[in-house]
N, C-alpha and C positions, 0 to 999 in steps of 0.2 A: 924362287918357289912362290907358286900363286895359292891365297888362302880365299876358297870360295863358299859365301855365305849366299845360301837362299831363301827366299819366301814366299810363307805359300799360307793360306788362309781362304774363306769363304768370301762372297762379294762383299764390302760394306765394313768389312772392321777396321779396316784400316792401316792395311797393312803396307800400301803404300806412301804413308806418312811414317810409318816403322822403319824402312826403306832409308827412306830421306835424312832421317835421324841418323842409322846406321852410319851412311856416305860421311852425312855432318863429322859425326863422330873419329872416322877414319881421318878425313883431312886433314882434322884439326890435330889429331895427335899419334898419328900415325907418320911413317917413312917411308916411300913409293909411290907409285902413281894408282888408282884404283877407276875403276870401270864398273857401270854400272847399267846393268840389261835391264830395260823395261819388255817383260816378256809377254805382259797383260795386256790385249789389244783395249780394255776396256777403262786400264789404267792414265795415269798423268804424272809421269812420275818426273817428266820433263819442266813440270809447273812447278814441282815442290822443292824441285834444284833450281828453279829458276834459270832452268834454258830453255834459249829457242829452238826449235826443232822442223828441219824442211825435209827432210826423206825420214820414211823406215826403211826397214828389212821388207818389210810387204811388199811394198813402193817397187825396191831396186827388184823385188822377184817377181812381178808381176813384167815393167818394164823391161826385163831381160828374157822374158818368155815371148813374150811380143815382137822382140828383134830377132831372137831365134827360128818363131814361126814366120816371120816375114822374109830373111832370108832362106828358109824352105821352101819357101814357095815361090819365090824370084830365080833360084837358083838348084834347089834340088840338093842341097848343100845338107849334110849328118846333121841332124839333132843336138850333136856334142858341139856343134862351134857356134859361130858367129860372125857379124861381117868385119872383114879385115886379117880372120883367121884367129882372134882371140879366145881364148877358152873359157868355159863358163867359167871357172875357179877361176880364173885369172881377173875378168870381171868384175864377180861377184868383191874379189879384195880389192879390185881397187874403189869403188864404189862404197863399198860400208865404211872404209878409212877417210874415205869423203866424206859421210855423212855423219861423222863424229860429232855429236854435241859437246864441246870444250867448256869445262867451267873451271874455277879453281881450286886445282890439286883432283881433279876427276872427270872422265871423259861419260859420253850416255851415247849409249843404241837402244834407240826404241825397233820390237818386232813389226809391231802396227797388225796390222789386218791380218785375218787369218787365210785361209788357200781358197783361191777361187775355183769354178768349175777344170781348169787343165790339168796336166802333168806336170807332178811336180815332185818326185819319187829322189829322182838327179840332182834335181836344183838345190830340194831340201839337205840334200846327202855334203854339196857343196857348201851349203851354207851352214852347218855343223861345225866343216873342216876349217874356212877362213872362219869363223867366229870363235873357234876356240882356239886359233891361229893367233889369232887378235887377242886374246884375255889372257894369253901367257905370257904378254910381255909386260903385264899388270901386277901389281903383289897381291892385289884385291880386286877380287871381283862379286859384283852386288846382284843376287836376280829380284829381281820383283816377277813373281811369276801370276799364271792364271789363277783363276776359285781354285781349282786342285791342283793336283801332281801330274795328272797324264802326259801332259807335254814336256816336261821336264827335258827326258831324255832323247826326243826329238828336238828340243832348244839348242843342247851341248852333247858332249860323249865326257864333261870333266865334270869328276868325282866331285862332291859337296863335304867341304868338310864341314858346318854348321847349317842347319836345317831349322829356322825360325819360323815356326804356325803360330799365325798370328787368330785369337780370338775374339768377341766379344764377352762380356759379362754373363753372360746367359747360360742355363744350361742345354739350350738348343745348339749356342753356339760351340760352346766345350765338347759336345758329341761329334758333332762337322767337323770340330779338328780332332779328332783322336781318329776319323774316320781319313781325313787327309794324311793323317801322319801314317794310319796303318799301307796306307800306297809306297810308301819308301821300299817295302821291301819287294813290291814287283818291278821297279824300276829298273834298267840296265844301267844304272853310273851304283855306285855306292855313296852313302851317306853314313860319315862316320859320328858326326852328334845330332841330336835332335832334341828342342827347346817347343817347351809352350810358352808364349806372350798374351798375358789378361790383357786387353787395351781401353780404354775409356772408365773406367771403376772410376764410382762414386761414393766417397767413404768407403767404409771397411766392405773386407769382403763378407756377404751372407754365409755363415756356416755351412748349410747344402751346396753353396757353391765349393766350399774349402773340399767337404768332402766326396766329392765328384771328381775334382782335379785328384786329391787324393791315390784315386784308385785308377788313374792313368799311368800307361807304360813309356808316359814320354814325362820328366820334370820339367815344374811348372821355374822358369827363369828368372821372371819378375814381372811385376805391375805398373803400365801406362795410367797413371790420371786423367778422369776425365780437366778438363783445361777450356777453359770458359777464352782463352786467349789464343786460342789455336783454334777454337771456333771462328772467332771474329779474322784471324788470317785468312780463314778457308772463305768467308764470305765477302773481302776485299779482294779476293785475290793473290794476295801474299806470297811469293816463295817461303814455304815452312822453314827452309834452310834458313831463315833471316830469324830466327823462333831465340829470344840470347840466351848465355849458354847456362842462363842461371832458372830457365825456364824447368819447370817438374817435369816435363814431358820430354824435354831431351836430357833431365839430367836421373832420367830413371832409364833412357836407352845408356846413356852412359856406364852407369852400376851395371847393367845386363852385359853389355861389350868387356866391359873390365872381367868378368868371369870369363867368358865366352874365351878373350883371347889372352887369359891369364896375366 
């Protein structure tokens, strides 16, 4: 049974070092293999695991729309195939299984780019099926998704059982998520919990902040420190996965995960 946690947050908080944390967390003390979708074209979530990364999801769909149309036009051949006679499904899996980023004790698909001008109605439809074809053979699966929720249910068609909105400190930022999290209930998967994450807090929290979260229909999880040493990661370079494990910043993802997955 695969237990699927996602994230979702506005640009800029940080939720793909949340993310990173998460995966850490799993490896090191968890049992299964876990998989982790970087679903945010605008994200790096491939940096913060410290893998290298040579295709997306975009990549293989755009290049696979292009041999589709070129065999259309060579040969007059259906839209559904390809040359040699393979099927887009067919492709499409064996391709993303290619482009698996391997790290240790957890694998990455990045989406990459979003849809360019063609059709892509089919493609996406297939790329749903292998992709969630793929995460069921996972015990864990991680999303790093877009600023909101919309795509969500166009990424996968599999239910989320934890739901991480990651925020800043702010209370512009705590509106954005209560605004992201009110999207769960238009979505076509289900989401069976849903968490707010403060991230970067400096000292205590301000009271108007307490009482803001307060009056949210989503509980507030736990609080990231801001971390003067996950600064300087981010400005070397660093894989955050390298962050040790006595750090506050993953040992506060830690306390969240330990509730989360009891």
């Amino acid at each position: 049974m695969t237990t699927t946690i996602a994230l979702a947050g506005k640009g800029g908080v940080g939720k793909t070092t949340v993310a990173g944390m998460v995966i850490k967390y799993l490896a090191q003390t968890q049992t299964g293999a876990i998989l982790g979708i970087d679903a945010d074209p605008s994200s790096n979530l491939n940096m913060v695991l410290g893998l290298d990364l040579e295709w997306t999801v975009g990549d293989i769909r755009e290049d696979m729309l292009t041999q589709v149309r070129n065999s259309l036009m060579q040969s007059g051949a259906a839209m559904g195939s390809l040359p040699g006679g393979v099927t887009k499904a067919e492709h499409l899996d064996f391709e993303i299984r290619s482009s698996l980023a391997e790290g240790d004790h957890f694998d990455l698909i990045a989406m990459g780019r979003g849809e360019g001008p063609g059709c892509y109605c089919a493609v996406n439809h297939n790329l749903r099926e292998v992709i969630d074809a793929i995460g069921g053979g996972y015990h864990y699966v991680v999303i790093d998704n877009e600023a909101g929720m919309e795509h969500l249910s166009r990424r996968t068609t599999r239910n989320v059982d934890h739901l991480l909105v990651v925020s800043d400190p702010t209370q512009r930022g705590i509106i954005t998520a209560e605004r992201i999290a009110a999207i769960r209930d238009e979505l076509d998967i289900d989401i069976e919990n849903t968490y707010l994450i403060l991230n970067r807090l400096s000292g205590e929290m301000p009271a108007p902040l307490q009482e803001r979260i307060a009056k949210m229909d989503i509980p507030l999880l736990g609080v990231i420190p801001a971390s003067a040493e996950l600064a300087e990661f981010e400005f070397d370079g660093r894989p955050l996965v390298e962050l040790g494990d006595e750090s506050p910043v993953y040992l506060a993802v830690v306390r969240m995960m330990e509730k989360v997955l009891g």
